[in-house]
C-alpha positions as CSV (number, residue, x, y, z in Angstrom):
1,X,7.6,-1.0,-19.7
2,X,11.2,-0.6,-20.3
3,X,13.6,-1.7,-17.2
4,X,14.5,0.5,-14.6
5,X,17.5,2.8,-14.5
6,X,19.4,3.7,-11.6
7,X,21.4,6.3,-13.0
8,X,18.0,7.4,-14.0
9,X,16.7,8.1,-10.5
10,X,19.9,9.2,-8.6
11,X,20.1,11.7,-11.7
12,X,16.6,13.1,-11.0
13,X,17.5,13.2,-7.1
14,X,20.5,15.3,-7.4
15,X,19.2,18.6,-8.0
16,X,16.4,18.3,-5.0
17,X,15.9,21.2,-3.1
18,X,18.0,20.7,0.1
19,X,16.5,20.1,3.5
20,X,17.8,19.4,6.5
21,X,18.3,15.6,6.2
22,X,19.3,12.8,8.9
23,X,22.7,12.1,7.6
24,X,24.5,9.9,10.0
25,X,21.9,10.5,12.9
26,X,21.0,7.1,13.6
27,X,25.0,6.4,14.7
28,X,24.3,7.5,18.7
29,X,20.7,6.0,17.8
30,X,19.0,4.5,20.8
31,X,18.5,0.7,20.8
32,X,15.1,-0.7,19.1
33,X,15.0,-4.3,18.9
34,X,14.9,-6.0,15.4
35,X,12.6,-9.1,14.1
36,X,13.2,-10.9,11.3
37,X,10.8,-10.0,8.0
38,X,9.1,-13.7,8.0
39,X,11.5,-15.6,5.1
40,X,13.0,-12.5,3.4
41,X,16.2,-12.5,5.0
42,X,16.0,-8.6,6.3
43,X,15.8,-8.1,10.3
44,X,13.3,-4.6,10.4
45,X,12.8,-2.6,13.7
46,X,9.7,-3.4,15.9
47,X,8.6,-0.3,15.5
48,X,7.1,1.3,12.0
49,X,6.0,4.7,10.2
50,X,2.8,4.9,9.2
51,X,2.6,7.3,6.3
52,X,-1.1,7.6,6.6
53,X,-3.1,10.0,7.3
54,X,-2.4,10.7,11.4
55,X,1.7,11.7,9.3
56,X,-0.5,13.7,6.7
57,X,-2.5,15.9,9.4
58,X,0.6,16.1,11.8
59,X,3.1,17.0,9.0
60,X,1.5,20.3,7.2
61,X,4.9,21.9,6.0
62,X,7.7,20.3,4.7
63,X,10.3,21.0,7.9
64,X,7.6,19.2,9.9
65,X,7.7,16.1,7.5
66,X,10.9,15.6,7.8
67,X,11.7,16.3,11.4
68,X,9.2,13.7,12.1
69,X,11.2,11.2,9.8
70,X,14.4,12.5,11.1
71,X,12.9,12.2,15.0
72,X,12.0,8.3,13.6
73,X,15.1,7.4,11.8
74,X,17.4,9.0,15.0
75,X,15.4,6.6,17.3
76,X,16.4,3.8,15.7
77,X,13.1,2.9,13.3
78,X,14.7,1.4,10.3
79,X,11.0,0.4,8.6
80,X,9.2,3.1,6.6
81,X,5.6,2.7,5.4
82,X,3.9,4.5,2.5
83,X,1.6,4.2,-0.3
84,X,0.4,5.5,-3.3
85,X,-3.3,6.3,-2.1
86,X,-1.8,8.5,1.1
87,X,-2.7,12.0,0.0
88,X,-2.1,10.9,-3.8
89,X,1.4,10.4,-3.4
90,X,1.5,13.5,-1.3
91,X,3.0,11.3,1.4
92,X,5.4,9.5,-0.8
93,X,6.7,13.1,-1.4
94,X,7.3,14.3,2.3
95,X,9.1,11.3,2.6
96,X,11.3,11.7,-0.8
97,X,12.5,15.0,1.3
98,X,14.2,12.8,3.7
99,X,14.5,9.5,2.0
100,X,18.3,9.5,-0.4
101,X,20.3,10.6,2.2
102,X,19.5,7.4,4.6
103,X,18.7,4.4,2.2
104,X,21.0,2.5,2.6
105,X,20.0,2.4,6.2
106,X,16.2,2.0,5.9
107,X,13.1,-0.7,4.9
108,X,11.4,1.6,2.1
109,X,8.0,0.2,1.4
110,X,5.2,1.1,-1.0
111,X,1.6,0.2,-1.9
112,X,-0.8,0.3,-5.4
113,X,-4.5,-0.1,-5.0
114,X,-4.6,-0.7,-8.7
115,X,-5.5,-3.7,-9.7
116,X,-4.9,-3.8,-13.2
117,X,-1.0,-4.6,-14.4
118,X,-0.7,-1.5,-16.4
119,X,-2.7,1.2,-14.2
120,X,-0.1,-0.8,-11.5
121,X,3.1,0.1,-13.1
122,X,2.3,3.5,-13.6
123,X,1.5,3.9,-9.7
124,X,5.1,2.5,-8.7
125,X,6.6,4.7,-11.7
126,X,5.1,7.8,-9.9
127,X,5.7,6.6,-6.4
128,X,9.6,6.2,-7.1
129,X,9.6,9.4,-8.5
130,X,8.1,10.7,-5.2
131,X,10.2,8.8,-2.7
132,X,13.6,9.8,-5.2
133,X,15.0,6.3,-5.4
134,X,15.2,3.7,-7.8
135,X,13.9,0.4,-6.1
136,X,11.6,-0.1,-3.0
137,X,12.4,-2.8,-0.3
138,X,8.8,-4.1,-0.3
139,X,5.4,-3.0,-3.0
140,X,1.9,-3.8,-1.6
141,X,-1.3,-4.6,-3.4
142,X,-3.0,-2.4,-1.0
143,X,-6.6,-2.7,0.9
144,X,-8.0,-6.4,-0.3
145,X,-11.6,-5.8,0.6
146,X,-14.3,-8.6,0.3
147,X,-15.5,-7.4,-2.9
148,X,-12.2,-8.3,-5.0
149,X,-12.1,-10.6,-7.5
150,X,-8.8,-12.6,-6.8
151,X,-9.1,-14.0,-10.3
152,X,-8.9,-10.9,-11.6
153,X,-5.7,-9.7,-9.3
154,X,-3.7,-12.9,-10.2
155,X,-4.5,-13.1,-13.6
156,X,-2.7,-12.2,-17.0
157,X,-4.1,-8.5,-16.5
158,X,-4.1,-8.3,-13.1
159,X,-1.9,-5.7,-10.5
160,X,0.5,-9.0,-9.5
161,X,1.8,-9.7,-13.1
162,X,3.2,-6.0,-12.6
163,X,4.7,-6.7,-9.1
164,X,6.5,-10.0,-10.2
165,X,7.5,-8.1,-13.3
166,X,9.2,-5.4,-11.2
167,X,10.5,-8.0,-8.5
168,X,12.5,-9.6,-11.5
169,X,13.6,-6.1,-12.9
170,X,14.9,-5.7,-9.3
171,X,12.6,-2.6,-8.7
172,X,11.1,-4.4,-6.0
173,X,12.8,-6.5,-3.6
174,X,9.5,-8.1,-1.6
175,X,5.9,-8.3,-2.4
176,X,3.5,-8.1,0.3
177,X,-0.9,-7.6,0.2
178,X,-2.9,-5.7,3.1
179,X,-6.0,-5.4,4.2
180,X,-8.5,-3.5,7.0
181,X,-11.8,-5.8,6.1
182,X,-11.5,-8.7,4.3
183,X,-9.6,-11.3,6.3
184,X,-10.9,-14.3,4.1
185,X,-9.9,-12.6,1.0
186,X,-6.7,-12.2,2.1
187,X,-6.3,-16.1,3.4
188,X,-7.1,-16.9,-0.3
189,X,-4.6,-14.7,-1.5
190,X,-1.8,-16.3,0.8
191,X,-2.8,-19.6,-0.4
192,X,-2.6,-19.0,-3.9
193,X,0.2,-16.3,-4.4
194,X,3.2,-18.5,-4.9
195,X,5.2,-15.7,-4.4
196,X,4.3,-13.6,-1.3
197,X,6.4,-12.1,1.2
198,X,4.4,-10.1,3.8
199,X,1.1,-9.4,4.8
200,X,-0.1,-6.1,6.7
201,X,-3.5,-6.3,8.7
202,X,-4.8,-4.8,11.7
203,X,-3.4,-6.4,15.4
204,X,-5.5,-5.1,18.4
205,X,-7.4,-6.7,21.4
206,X,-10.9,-6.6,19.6
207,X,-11.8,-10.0,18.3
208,X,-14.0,-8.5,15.6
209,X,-10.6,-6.3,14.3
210,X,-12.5,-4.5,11.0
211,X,-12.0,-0.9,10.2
212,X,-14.4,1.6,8.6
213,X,-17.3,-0.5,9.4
214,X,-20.4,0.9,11.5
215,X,-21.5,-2.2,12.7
216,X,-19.1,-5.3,14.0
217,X,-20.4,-8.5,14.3
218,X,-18.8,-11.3,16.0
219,X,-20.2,-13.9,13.4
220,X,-18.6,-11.9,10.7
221,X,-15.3,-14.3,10.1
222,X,-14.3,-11.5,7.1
223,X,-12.8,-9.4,10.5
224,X,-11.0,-12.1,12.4
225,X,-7.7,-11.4,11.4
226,X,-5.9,-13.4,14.0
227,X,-8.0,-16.1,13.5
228,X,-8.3,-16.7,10.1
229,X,-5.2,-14.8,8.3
230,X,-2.4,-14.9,11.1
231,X,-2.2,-18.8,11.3
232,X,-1.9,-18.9,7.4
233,X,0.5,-16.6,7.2
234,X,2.9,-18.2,10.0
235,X,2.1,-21.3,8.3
236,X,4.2,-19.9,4.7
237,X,6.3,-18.0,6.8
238,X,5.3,-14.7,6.0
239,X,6.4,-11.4,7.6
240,X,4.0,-10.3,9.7
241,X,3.0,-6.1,9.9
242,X,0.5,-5.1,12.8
243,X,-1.5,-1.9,11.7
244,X,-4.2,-0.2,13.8
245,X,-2.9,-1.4,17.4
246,X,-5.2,1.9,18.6
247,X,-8.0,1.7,15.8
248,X,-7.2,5.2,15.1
249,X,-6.8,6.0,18.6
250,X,-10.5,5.1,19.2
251,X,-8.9,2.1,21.5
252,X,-6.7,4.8,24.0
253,X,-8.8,5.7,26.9
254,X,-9.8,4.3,30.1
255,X,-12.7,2.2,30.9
256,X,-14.7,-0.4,28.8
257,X,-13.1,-0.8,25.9
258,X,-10.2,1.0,26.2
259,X,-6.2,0.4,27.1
260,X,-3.2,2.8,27.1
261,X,-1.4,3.0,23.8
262,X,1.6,1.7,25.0
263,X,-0.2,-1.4,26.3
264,X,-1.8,-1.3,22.6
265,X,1.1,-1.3,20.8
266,X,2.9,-3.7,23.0
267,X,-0.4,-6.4,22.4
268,X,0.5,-6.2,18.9
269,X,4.2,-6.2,19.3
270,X,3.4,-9.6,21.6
271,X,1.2,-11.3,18.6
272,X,3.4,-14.3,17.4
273,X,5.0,-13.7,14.5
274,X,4.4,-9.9,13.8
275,X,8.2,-8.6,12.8
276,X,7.1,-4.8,13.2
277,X,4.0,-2.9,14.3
278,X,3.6,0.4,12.0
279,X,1.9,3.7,14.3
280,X,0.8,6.8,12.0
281,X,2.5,9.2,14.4
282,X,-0.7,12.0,15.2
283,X,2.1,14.9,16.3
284,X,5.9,15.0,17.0
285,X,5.1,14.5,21.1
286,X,3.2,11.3,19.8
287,X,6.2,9.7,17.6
288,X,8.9,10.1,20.8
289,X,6.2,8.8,23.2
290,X,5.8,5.5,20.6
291,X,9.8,5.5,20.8
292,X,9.7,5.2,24.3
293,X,7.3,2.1,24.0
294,X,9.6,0.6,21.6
295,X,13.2,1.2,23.0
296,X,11.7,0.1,26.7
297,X,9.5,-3.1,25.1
298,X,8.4,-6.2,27.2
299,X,5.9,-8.7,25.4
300,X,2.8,-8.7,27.2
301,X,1.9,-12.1,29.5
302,X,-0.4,-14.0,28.1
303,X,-2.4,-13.9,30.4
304,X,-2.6,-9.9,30.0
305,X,-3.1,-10.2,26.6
306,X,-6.3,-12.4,27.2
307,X,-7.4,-10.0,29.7
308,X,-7.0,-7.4,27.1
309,X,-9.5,-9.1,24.5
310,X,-11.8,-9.5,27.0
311,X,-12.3,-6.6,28.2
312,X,-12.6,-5.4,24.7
313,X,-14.8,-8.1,23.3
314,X,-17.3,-7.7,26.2
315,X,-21.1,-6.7,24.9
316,X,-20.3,-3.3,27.1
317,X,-17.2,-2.6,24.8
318,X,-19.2,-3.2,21.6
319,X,-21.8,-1.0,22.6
320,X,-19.0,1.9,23.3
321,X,-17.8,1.3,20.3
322,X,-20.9,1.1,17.6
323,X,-21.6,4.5,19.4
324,X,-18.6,6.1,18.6
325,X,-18.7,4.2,15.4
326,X,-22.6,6.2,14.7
327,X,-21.1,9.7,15.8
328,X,-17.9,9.5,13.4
């Protein structure tokens, strides 16, 4: 693979088709607090974009995409998430309507669930295309399950030859791994990447924190992310990026089991270390209410906090949610 052009991707961005972009909006922005990005040196709002698919469903036309960027970027979020899997790089393209005209001002970040160098550099390739730039802030080998081979990822082949390739072609600025099941995995990975920025993982009351699994058992250690990852990863100094605060919304309710998402979203805002918590926004109403949380946050007490994964760890929350879990 040849390096990277600039001229090649501003070249290709200036004959888009023009939208209604967010120019200067985020001037009058209101005030969102900034953490630092672990060790990288960047300060990134505490509030994120998910480019999932709660943006996918809310965002059917184009306008919608990016008035909901626009609404993001105006309230002060400066960190935009994305990856190549979202839609297949349908995602990546809502955001490449809105993206040139702010970034300079904006955290791009990307993932590849390839795990093969080549099949790897072709994803980011497409995904710049998509987003119209030349370089992302931060590229994530996306969704470490338990089945990986980490042999295979780190090795001469594998999807992190391409990302330190493209880190030292200044594509990339960061490299970062996620995850939604495989906690352990990831530990491994953070103890033998030797270069490894960030890691993304899910930050909610339940102890047992796994997503897309019927059945959650508390003598599982492959969910515990703040138990097994977390500690690692303030250990190297990593940036820190909370994901499902609300489990998909299946956390927002009242009763056993269930919080506000506000009080959600602040429990993962309050986990030590976590620099910014990324919401897939489900409608336009839903992104301004998760800019209120933001511009107005207080950390949670402790001592709410371990309320919090009480009430959610309690054998009457499990059974609310293995129930919900059997009717998905």
């Amino acid at each position: 693979m040849t390096p990277w052009s600039r001229r090649r991707f501003l070249a290709a961005t200036a004959g888009a088709a023009a939208l209604p972009l967010a120019g200067a909006a985020a001037q009058n922005a209101p005030m969102i607090a900034r953490r630092p990005l672990g060790k990288t040196g960047v300060e990134v709002s505490i509030l994120g974009v998910g480019g999932g698919s709660q943006f996918l469903s809310a965002t059917r036309t184009d306008e919608a995409a990016v008035e909901m960027l626009k609404t993001a970027f105006a309230g002060g979020i400066t960190y935009f998430d994305n990856a190549s899997g979202y839609g297949n790089h349908e995602s990546e393209r809502r955001y490449g309507l809105f993206l040139p005209s702010v970034r300079d001002q904006v955290f791009m970040t990307s993932k590849t669930q390839r795990r093969d160098r080549d099949a790897a550099l072709r994803d980011v390739e497409t995904s710049l295309t998509n987003l119209r730039t030349d370089h992302l802030d931060l590229i994530q080998i996306h969704s470490i399950v338990p089945e990986d081979d980490v042999d295979a990822i780190l090795g001469p082949n594998g999807v992190y030859r391409a990302l330190l390739q493209l880190r030292e072609q200044k594509v990339v600025r960061f490299i970062g791994i996620t995850g939604h099941s495989a906690a352990t995995r990831m530990k491994t990975l953070v103890e033998r990447m030797d270069v490894l920025d960030t890691v993304l993982c899910p930050v909610n009351p339940q102890r047992d924190s796994r997503h897309f699994v019927n059945e959650k058992d508390d003598a599982n250690p492959d969910g515990h992310f703040e138990e097994l990852l977390l500690s690692a990863a303030r250990e190297r100094g990593l940036g820190i990026i909370a994901m499902k605060s609300t489990a998909q919304g299946t956390l927002i309710g009242e009763g056993a089991g269930k919080a506000s998402a506000a009080t959600l979203i602040r429990y993962a805002m309050s986990e030590p270390g976590v620099a910014t918590t990324i919401v897939g926004p489900g409608s336009l109403a839903n992104m301004r209410e998760n800019l209120h949380t933001a511009h107005h946050f207080e950390p949670l007490p402790d001592a709410e906090r371990r309320r919090l994964v009480a009430q959610m760890t309690s054998p009457r929350a499990r059974y609310a949610c293995n129930l919900h879990h059997r009717d998905a």
